[in-house]
C-alpha positions in Angstrom: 25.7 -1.3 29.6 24.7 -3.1 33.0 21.0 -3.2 34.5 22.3 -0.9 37.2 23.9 1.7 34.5 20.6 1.7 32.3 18.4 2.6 35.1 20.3 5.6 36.5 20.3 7.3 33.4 16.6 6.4 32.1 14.5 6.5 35.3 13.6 10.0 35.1 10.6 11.9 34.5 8.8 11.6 31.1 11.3 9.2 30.0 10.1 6.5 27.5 11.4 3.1 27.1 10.3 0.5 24.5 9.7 -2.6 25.1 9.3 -4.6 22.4 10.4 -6.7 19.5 9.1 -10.4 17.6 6.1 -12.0 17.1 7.7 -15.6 16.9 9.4 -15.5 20.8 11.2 -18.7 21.2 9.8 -21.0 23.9 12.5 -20.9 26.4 13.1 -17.0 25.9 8.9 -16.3 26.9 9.4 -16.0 30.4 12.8 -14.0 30.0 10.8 -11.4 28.4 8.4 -10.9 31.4 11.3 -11.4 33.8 12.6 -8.3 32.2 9.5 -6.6 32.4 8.8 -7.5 35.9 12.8 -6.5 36.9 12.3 -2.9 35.1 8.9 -1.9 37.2 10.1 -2.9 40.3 13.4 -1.9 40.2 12.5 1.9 38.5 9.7 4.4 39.6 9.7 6.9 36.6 10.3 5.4 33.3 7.0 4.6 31.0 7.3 1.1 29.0 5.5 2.1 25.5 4.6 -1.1 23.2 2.9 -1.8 20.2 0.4 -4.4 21.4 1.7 -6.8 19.7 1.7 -10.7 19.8 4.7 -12.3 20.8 7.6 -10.0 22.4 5.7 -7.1 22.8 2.8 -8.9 24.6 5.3 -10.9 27.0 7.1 -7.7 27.9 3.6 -6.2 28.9 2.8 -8.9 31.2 5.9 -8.9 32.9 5.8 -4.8 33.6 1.6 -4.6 33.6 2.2 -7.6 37.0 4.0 -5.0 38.7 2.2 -1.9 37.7 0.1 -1.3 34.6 -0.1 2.7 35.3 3.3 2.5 33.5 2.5 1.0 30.4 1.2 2.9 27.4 0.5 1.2 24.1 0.7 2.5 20.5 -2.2 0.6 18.7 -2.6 0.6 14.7 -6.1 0.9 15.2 -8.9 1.4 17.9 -9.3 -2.0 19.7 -6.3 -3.8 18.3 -6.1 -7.3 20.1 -8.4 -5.5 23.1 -8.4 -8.9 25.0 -4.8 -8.7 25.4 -4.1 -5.1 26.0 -2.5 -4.9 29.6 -1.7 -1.2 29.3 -3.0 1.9 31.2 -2.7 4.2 28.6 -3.8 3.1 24.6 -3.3 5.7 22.3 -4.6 4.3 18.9 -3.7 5.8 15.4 -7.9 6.6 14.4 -6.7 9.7 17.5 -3.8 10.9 15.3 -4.3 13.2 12.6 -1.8 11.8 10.4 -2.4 14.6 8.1 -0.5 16.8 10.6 1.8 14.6 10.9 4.9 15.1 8.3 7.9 13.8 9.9 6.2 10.6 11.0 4.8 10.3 7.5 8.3 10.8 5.8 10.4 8.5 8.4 7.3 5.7 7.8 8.0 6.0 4.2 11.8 5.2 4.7 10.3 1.5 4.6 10.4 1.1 1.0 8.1 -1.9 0.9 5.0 0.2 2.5 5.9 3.5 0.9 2.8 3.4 -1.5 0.6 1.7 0.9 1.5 4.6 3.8 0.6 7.7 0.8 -2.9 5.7 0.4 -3.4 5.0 4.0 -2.6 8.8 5.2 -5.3 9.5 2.1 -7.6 7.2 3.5 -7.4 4.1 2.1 -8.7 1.2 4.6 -8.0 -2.0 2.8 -6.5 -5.3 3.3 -3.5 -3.6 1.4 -3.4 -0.2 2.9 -3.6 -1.5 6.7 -0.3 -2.8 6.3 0.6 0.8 6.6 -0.6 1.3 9.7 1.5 -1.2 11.4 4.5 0.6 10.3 3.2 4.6 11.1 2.7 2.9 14.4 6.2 1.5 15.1 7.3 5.0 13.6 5.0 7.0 16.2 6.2 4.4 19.1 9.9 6.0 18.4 9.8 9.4 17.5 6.4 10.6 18.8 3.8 12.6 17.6 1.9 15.5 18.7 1.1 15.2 22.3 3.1 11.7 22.4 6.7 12.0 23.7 9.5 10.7 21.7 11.2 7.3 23.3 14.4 7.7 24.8 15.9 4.1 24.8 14.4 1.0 23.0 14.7 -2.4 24.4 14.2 -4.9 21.5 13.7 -9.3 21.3 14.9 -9.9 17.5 15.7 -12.8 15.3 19.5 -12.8 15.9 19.6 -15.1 12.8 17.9 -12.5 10.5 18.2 -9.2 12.6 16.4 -6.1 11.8 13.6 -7.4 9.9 10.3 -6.5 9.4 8.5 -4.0 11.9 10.8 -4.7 14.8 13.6 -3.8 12.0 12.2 -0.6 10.5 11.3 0.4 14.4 14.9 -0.3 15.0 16.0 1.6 12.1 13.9 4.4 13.3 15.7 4.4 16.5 19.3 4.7 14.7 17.8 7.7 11.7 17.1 9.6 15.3 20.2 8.8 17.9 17.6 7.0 20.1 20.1 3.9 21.7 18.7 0.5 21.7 19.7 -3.1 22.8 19.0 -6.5 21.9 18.9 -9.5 24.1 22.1 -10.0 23.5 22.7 -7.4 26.0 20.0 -7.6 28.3 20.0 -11.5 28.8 22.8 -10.7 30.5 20.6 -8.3 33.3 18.1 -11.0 34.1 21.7 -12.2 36.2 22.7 -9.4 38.0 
């Protein structure tokens, strides 16, 4: 997939791209990530970027797009004023607005991440703890993907991984997400190639 093939099929109306990926952003690769960022606002008028707030990839991305125009950038936080100082986003929508309760099919895709399975049944039952937090982080990457009420599902997923150990942790399960519900997603070894075009 080219830049130019990406953008006319995703810039439309309500369509919602991620942006998004590791903490741990190799040095050289930082300002590819808000080359990207800056490339996709000013080359689309339509498309929303939707990130997780996040330090590393996710924060990168945001500065690149938020440089060009911020009213295009929504964030899915774990928590009401997560890393505040570096939210760059027009729109925050934290988990504390969600009734998670309501929620069923985010609660049973979050749980397909076998190592928070418990911690997600004691955080949707209330559970704030060091322990049960951990929980949050993954109904957020879950909510970032397939939506929630009120939030629109992503359509395409841009992702920075760890090509040595891909699809791990919260950038994995969020990219497992994506696949569980046909939502197509690239690495950079696909979108390295746009920042030439």
């Amino acid at each position: 997939m080219t830049l130019k093939d990406f953008i006319s099929q995703y810039d439309k109306e309500n369509s919602i791209v991620l942006l998004e990926g590791k903490r741990d952003v190799l040095e050289a690769d930082q300002e590819k990530l808000e080359s990207l960022g800056k490339i996709l606002a000013s080359t689309t008028s339509k498309m929303i970027f939707r990130s997780g707030n996040a330090n590393g990839a996710d924060y990168y991305f945001s500065i690149g797009v938020s440089s060009v125009d911020k009213s295009r950038l929504q964030v899915i936080t774990p928590y009401s004023g997560h890393r505040q100082k570096s939210n760059h986003a027009y729109d925050t929508i934290s988990l504390d607005k969600i009734n998670l309760a309501a929620e069923a099919e985010v609660v049973y895709q979050s749980k397909s991440n076998k190592k928070t399975e418990k911690l997600i049944d004691q955080y949707i039952s209330g559970a704030r703890d060091r322990y049960s937090i951990k929980a949050a982080y993954i109904i957020r990457d879950t909510i970032k993907v397939i939506g929630a009420s009120n939030i629109e599902s992503a359509a395409f997923g841009i992702f920075y991984d760890d090509l040595n150990k891909p699809k791990e942790g919260g950038t994995g399960h969020t990219m497992r997400v994506c696949e569980q519900n046909n939502i197509p997603f690239i690495t950079q070894k696909v979108w390295f190639k746009w920042l030439t075009e």
